[in-house]
PALO-13692 format. One record per residue (C-alpha): x, y, z; residue number from 1; chain; residue in three letters. Coordinates in Angstrom, 1 decimal, always signed. Each point is the difference from the previous one (the first is absolute). Last residue first. Layout:
# residues N
<atom <X, Y, Z>, NUM, A, ALA>
...
# end
This chain:
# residues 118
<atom <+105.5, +122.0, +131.5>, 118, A, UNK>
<atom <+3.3, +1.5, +1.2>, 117, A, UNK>
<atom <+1.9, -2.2, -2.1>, 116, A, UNK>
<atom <-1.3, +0.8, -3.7>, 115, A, UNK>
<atom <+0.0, +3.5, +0.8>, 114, A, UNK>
<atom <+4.0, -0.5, +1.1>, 113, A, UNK>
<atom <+0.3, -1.7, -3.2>, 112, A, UNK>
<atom <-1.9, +2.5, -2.4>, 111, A, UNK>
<atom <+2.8, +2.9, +2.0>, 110, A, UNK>
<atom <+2.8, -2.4, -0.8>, 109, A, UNK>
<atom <-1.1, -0.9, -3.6>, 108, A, UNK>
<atom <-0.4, +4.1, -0.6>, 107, A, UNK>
<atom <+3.3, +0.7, +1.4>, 106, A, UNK>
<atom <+1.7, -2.5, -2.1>, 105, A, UNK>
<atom <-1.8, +1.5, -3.3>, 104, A, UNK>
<atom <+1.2, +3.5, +1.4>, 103, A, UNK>
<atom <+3.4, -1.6, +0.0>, 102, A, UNK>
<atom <+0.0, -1.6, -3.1>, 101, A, UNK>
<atom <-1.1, +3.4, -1.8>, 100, A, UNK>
<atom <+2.8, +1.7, +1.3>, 99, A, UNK>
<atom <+2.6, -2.4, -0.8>, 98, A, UNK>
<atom <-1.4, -0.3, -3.8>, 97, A, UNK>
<atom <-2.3, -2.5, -1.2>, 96, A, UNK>
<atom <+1.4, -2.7, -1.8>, 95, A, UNK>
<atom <-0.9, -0.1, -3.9>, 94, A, UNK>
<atom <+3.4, +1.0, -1.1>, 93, A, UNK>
<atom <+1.8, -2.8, +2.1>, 92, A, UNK>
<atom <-1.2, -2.5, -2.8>, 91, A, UNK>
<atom <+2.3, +1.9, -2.0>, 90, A, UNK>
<atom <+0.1, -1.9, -3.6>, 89, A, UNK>
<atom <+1.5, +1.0, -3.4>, 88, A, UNK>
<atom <+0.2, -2.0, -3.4>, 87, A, UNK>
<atom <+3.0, -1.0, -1.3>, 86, A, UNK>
<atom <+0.4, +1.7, -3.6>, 85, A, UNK>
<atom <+1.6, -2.2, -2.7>, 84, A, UNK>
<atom <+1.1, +2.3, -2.6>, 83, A, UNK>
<atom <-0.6, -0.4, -3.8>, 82, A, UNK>
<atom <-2.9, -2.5, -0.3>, 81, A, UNK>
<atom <-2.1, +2.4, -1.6>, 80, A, UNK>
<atom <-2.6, +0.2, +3.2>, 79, A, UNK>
<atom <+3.2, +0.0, +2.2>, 78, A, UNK>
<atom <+1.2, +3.2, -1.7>, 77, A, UNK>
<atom <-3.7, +1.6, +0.4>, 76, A, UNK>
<atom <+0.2, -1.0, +3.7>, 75, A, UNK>
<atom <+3.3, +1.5, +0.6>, 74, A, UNK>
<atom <-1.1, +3.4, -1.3>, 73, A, UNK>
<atom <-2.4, +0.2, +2.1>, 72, A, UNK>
<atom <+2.7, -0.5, +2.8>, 71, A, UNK>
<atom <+2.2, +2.2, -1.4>, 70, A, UNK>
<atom <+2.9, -1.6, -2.6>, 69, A, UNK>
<atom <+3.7, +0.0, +1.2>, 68, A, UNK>
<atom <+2.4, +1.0, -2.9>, 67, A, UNK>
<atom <+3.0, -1.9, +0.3>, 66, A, UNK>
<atom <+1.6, -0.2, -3.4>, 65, A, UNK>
<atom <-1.7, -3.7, -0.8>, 64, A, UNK>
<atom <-3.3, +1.9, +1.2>, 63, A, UNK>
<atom <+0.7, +2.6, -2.7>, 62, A, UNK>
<atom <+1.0, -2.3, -2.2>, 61, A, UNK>
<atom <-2.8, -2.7, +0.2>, 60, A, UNK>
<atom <-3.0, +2.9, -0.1>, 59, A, UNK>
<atom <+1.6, +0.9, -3.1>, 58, A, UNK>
<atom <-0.1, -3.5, -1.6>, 57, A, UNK>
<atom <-3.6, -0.2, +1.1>, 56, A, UNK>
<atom <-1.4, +3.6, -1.2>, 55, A, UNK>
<atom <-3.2, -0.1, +2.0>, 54, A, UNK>
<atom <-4.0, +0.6, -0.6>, 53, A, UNK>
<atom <-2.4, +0.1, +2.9>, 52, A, UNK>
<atom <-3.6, +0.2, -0.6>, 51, A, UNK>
<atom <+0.3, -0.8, -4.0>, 50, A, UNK>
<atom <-0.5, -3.6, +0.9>, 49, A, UNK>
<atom <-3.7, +0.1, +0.7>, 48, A, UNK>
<atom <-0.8, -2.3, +3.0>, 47, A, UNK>
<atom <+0.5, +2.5, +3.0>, 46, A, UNK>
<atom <-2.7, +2.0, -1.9>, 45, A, UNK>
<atom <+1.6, +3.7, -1.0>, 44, A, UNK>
<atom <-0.1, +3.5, +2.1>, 43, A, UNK>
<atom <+3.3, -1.2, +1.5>, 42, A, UNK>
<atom <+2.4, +0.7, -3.1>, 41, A, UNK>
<atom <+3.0, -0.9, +0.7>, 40, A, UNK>
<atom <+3.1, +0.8, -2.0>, 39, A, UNK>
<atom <+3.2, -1.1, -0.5>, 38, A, UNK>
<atom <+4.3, +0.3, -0.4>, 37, A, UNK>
<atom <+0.2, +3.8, +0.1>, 36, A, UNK>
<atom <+3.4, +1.4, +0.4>, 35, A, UNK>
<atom <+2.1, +1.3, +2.4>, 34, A, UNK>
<atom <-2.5, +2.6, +1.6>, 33, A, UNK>
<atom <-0.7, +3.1, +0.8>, 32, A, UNK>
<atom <-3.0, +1.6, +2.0>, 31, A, UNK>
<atom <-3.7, -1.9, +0.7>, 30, A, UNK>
<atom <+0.8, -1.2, +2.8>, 29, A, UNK>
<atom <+3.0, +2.0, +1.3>, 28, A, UNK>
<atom <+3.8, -0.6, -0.4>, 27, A, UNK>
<atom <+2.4, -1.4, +2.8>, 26, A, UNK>
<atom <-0.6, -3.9, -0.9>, 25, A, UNK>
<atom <+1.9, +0.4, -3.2>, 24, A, UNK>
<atom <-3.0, -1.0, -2.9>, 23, A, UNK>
<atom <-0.8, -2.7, -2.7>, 22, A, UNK>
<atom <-4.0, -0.3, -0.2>, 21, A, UNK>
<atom <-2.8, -1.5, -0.5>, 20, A, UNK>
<atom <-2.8, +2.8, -1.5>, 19, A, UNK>
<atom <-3.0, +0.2, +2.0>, 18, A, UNK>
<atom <-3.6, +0.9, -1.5>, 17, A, UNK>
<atom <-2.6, +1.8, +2.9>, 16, A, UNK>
<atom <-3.6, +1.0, -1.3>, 15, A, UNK>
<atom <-1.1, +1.8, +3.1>, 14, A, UNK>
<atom <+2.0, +3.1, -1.2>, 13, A, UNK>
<atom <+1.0, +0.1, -3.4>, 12, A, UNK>
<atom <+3.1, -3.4, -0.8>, 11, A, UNK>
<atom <+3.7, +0.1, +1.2>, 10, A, UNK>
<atom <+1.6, -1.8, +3.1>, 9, A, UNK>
<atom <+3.3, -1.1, +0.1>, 8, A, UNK>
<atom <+0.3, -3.5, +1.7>, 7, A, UNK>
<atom <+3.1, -1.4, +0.8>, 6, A, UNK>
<atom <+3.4, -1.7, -0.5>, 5, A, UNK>
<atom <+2.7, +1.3, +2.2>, 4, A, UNK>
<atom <+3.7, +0.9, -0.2>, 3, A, UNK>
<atom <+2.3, +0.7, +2.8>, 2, A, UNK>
<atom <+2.7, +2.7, -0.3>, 1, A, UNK>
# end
């Protein structure tokens, strides 16, 4: 069974707190877990350093072991210089879609044609 390091989110409503944690990649959200390696407190300045707090040589094992850290995740690991997270890019993503590109070929047709006949 795979193992994943994630979010866990606690805190009141609109006042989110997230523990990092240690959890098989079948369980919910917020349901068991491993253990708890972190915490991240998003409510806090990006500058203070009790926003995201990590056990180092737990972090290490686990990812020693296999776990494989969510993207969020990923970041924080980076941040602490205990992963190196390659950063993502789909230039494709921004494309319009087939449908899209056709009605926008229909339109340049239709704006040609105009263009002509004057």
């Amino acid at each position: 069974m795979s193992v994943k390091i994630r979010l866990s989110r606690g805190g009141a409503k609109k006042r989110p707190y997230y523990y990092i944690v240690v959890a098989h990649s079948t369980s919910p959200r917020d349901g068991r877990y491993i253990e708890q390696i972190g915490t991240y407190d998003p409510m806090l300045k990006r500058d203070n350093p009790d926003r995201i707090k990590l056990d180092a040589e737990r972090c290490k094992h686990w990812l020693s072991v296999g776990a494989q850290p969510t993207d969020r995740v990923a970041r924080f690991l980076d941040v602490a210089g205990l992963a190196k997270r390659t950063s993502r890019n789909n230039p494709e993503k921004a494309n319009p879609k087939k449908k899209a590109q056709e009605r926008m070929k229909a339109e340049a047709e239709k704006a040609a044609k105009a263009a002509s006949a004057e």
